[in-house]
N, CA, C and O atoms as CSV, one atom per row, in Angstrom:
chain,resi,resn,atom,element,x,y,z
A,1,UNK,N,N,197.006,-82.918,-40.273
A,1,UNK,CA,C,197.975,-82.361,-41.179
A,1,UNK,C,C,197.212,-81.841,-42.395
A,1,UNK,O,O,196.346,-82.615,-42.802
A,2,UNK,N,N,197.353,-80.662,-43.081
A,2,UNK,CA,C,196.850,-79.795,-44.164
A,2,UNK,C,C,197.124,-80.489,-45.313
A,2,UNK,O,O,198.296,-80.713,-45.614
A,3,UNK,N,N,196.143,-80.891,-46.054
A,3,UNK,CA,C,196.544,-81.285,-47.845
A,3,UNK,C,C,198.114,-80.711,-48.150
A,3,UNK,O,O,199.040,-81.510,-48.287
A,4,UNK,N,N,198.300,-79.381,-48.233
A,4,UNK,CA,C,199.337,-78.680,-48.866
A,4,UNK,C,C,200.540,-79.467,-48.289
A,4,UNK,O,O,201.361,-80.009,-49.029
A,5,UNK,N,N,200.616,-79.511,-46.843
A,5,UNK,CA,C,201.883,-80.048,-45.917
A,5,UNK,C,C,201.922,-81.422,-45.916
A,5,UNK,O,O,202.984,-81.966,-45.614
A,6,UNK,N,N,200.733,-82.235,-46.267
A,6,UNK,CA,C,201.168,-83.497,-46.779
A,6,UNK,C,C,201.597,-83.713,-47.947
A,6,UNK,O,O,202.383,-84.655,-48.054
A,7,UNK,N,N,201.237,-82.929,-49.205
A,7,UNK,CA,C,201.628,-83.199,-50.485
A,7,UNK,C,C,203.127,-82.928,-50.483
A,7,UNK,O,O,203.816,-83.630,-51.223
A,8,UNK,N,N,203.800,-81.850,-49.627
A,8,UNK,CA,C,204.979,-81.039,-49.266
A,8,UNK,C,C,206.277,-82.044,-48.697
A,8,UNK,O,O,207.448,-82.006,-49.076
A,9,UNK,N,N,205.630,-82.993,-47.609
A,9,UNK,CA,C,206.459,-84.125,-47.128
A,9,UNK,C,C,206.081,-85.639,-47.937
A,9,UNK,O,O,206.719,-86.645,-47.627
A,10,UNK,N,N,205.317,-85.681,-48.678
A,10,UNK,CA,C,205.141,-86.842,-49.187
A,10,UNK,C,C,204.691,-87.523,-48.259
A,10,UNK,O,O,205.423,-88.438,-47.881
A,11,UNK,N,N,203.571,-87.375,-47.671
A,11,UNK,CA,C,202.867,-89.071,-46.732
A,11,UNK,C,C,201.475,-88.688,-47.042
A,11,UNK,O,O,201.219,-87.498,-47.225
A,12,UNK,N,N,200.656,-89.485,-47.110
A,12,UNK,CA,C,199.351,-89.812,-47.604
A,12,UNK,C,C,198.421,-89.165,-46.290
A,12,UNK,O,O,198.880,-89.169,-45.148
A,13,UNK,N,N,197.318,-88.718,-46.550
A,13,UNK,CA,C,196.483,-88.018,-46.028
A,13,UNK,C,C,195.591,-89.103,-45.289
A,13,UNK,O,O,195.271,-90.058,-45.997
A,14,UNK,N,N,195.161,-89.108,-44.039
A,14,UNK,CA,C,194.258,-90.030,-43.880
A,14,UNK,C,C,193.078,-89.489,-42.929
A,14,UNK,O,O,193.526,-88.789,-42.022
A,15,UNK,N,N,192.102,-89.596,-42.917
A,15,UNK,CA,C,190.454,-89.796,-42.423
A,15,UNK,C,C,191.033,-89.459,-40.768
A,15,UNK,O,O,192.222,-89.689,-40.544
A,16,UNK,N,N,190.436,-89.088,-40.005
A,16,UNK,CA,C,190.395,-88.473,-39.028
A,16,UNK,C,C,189.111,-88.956,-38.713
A,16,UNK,O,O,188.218,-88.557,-39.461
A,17,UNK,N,N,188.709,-89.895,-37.575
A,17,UNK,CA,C,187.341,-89.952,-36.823
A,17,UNK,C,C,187.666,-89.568,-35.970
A,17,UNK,O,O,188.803,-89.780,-35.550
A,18,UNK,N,N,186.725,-88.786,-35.314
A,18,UNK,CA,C,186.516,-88.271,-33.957
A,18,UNK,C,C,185.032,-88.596,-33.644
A,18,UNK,O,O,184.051,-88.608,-34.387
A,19,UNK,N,N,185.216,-88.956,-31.815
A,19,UNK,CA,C,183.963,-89.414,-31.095
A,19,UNK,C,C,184.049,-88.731,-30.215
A,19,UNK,O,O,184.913,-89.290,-29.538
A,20,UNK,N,N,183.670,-87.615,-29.553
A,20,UNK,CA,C,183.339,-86.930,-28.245
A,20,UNK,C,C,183.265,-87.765,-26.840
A,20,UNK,O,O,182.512,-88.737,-26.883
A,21,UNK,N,N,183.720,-87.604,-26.001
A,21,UNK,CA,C,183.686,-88.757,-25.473
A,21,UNK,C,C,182.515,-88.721,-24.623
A,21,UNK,O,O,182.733,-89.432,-23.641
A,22,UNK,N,N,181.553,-88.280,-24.588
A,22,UNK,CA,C,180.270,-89.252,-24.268
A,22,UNK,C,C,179.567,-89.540,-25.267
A,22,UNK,O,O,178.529,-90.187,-25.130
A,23,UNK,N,N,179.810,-89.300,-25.935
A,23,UNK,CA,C,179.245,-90.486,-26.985
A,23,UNK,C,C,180.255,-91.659,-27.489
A,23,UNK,O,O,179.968,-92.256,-28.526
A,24,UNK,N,N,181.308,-91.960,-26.845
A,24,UNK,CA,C,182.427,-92.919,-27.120
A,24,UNK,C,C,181.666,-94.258,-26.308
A,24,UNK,O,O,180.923,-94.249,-25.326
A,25,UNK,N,N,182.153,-95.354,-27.111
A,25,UNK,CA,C,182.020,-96.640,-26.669
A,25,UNK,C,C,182.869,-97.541,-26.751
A,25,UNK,O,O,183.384,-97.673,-27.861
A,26,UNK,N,N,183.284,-98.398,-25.729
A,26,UNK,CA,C,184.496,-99.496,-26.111
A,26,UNK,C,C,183.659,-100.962,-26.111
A,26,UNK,O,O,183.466,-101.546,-25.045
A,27,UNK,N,N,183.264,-101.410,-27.162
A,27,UNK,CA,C,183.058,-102.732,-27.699
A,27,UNK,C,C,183.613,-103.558,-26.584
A,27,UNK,O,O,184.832,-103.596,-26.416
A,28,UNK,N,N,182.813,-104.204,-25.833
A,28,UNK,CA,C,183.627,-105.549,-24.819
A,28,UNK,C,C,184.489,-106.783,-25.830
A,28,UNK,O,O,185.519,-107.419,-25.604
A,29,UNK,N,N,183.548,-106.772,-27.013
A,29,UNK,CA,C,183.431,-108.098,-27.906
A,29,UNK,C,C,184.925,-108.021,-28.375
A,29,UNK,O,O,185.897,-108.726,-28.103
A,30,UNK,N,N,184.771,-106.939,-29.158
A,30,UNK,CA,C,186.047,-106.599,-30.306
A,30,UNK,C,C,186.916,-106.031,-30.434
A,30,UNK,O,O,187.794,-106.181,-31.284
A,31,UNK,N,N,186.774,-104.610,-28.908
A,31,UNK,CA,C,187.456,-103.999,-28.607
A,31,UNK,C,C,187.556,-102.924,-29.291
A,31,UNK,O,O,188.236,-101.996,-28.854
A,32,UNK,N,N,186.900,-102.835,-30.499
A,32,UNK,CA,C,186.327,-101.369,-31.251
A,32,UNK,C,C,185.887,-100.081,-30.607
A,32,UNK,O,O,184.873,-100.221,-29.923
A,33,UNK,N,N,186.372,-98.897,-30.644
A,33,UNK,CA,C,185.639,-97.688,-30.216
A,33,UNK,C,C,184.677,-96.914,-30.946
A,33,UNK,O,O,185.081,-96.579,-32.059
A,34,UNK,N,N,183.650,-96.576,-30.676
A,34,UNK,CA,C,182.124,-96.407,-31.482
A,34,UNK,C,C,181.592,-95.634,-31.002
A,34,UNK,O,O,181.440,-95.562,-29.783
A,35,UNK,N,N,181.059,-94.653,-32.023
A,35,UNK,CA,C,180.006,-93.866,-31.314
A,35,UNK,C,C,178.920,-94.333,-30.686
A,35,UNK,O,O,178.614,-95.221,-31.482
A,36,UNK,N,N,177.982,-94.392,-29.700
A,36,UNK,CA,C,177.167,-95.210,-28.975
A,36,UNK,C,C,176.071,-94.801,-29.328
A,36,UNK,O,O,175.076,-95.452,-29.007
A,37,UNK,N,N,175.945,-93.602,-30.090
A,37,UNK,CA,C,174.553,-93.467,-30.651
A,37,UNK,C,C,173.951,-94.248,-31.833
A,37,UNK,O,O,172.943,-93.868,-32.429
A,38,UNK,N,N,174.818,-95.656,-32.209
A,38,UNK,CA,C,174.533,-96.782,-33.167
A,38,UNK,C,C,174.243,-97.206,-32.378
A,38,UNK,O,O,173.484,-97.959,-32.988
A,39,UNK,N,N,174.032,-97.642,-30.834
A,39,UNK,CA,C,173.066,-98.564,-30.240
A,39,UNK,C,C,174.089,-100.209,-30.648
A,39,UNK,O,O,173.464,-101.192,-30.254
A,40,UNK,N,N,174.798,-100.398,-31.001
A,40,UNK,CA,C,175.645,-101.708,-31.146
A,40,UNK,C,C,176.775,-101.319,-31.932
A,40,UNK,O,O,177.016,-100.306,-32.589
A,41,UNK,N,N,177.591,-102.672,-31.638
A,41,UNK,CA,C,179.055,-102.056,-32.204
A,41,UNK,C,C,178.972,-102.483,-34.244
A,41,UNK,O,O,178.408,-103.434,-34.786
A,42,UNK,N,N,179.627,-101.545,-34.765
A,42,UNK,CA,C,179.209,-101.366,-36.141
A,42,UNK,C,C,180.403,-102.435,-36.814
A,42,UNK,O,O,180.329,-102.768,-37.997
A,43,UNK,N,N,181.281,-102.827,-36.092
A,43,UNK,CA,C,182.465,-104.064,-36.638
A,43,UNK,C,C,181.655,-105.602,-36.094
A,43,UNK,O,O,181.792,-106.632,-36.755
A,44,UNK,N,N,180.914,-105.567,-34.961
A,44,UNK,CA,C,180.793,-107.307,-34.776
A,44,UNK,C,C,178.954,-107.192,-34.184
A,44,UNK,O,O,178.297,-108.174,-33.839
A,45,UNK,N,N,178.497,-105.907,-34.201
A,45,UNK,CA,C,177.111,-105.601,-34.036
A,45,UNK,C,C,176.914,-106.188,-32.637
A,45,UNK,O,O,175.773,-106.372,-32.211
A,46,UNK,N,N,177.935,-106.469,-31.953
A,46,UNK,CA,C,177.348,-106.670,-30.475
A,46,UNK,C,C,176.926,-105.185,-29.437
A,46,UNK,O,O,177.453,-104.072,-29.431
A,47,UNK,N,N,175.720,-105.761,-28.586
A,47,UNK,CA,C,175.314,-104.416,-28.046
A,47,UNK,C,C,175.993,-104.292,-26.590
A,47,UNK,O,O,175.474,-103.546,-25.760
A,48,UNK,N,N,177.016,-104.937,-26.320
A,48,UNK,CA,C,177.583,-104.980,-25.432
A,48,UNK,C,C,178.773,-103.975,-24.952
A,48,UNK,O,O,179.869,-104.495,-25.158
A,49,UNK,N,N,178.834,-103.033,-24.528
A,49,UNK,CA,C,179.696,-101.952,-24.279
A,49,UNK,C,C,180.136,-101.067,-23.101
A,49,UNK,O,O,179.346,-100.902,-22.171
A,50,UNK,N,N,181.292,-100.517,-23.084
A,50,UNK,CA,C,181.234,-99.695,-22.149
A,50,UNK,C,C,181.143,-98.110,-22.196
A,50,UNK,O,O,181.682,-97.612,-23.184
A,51,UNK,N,N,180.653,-97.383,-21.451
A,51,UNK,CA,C,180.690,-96.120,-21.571
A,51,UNK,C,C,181.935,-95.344,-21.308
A,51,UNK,O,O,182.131,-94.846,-20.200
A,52,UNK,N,N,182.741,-95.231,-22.243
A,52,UNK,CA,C,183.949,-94.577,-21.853
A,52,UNK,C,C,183.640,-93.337,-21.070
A,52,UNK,O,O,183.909,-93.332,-19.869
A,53,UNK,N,N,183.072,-92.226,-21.666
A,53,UNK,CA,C,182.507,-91.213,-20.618
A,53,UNK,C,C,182.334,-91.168,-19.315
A,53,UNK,O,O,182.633,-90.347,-18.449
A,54,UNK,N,N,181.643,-92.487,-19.321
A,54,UNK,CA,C,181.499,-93.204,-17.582
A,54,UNK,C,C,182.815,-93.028,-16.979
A,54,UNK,O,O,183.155,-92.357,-16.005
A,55,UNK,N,N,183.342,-93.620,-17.602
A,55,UNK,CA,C,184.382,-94.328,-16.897
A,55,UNK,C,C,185.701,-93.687,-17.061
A,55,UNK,O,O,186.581,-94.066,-16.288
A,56,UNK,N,N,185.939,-92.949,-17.771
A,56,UNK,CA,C,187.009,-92.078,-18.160
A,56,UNK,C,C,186.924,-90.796,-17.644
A,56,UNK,O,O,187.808,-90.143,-17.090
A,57,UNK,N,N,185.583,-90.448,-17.918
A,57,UNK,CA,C,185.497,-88.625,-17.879
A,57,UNK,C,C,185.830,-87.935,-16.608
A,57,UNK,O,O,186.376,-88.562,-15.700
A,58,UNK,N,N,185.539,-86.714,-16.495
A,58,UNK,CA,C,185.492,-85.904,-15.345
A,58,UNK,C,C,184.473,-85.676,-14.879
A,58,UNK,O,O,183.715,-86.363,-15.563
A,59,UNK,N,N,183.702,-85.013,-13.936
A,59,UNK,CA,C,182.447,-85.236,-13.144
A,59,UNK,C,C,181.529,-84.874,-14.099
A,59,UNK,O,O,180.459,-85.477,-14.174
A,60,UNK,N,N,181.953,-83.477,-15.243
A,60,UNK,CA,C,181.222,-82.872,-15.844
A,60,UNK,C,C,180.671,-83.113,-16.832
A,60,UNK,O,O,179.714,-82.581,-17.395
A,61,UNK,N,N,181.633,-84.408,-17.191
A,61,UNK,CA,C,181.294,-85.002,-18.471
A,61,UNK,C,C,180.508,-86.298,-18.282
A,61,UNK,O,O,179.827,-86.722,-19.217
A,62,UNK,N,N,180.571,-86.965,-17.086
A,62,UNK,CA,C,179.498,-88.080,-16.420
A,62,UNK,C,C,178.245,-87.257,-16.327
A,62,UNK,O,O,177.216,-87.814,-16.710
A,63,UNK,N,N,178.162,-86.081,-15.903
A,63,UNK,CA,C,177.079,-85.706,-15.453
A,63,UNK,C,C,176.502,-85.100,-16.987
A,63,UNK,O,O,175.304,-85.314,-16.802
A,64,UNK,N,N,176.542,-84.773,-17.726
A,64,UNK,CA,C,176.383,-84.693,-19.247
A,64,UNK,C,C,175.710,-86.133,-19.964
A,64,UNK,O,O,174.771,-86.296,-20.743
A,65,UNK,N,N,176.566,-86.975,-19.372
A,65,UNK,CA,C,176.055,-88.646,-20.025
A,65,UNK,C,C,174.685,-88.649,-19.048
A,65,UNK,O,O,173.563,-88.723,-19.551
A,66,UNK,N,N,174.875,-88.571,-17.758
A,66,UNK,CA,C,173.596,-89.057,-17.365
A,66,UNK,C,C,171.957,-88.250,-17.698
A,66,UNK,O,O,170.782,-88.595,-17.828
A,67,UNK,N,N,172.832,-86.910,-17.728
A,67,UNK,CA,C,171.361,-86.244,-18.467
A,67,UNK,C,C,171.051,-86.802,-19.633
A,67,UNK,O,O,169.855,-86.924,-19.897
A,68,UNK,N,N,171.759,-87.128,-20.304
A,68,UNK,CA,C,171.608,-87.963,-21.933
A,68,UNK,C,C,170.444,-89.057,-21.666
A,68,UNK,O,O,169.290,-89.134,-22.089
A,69,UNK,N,N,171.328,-90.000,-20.659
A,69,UNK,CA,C,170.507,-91.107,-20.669
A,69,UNK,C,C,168.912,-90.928,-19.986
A,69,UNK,O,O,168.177,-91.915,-20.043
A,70,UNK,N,N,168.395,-89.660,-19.345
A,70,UNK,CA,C,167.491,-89.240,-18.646
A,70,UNK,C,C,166.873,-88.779,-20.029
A,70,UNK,O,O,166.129,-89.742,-20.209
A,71,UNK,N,N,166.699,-88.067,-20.988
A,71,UNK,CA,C,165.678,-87.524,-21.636
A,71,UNK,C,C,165.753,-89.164,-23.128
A,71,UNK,O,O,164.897,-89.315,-24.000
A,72,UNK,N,N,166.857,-89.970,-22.954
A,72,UNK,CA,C,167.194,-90.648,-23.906
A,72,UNK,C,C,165.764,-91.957,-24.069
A,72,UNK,O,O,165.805,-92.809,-24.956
C-alpha cells in the first residue's frame, strides 16, 4: 500500500520483507522464515532448516537452488 493511500485510510504503514524463494528457509527450531544466505536462523541461531525452494518450488526453481549449492 502507497504512503499517500495509507495516510488517506488511516492504517499504519508497515515493512514489507521479501525472500525469493530459493533463498527462503523454514527454521525446524522456531518455525521462522529466513533468508538462508545467514547460514542459521537469525531468531534462535539454529542451523537447522529447510529449503523451501526444495520443497515448494517448480523444477526451475530446484534446479536454480542446486546450481547455487554447486558453485556455493
Amino acid at each position: 500500500m502507497g504512503k499517500l493511500l495509507s495516510l488517506i485510510i488511516g492504517k499504519e504503514e508497515k515493512p514489507v520483507q521479501a525472500i525469493p524463494l530459493e533463498h527462503a528457509a523454514l527454521c525446524i527450531n522456531c518455525e521462522t522464515v529466513f533468508d538462508m544466505t545467514e547460514r542459521a536462523c537469525p531468531v534462535c541461531c539454529s542451523e537447522v532448516y529447510l529449503n523451501v525452494g526444495i520443497a515448494f518450488g517448480d523444477e526451475e526453481t530446484r534446479s536454480r537452488i542446486r546450481q547455487l549449492a554447486v558453485t556455493a
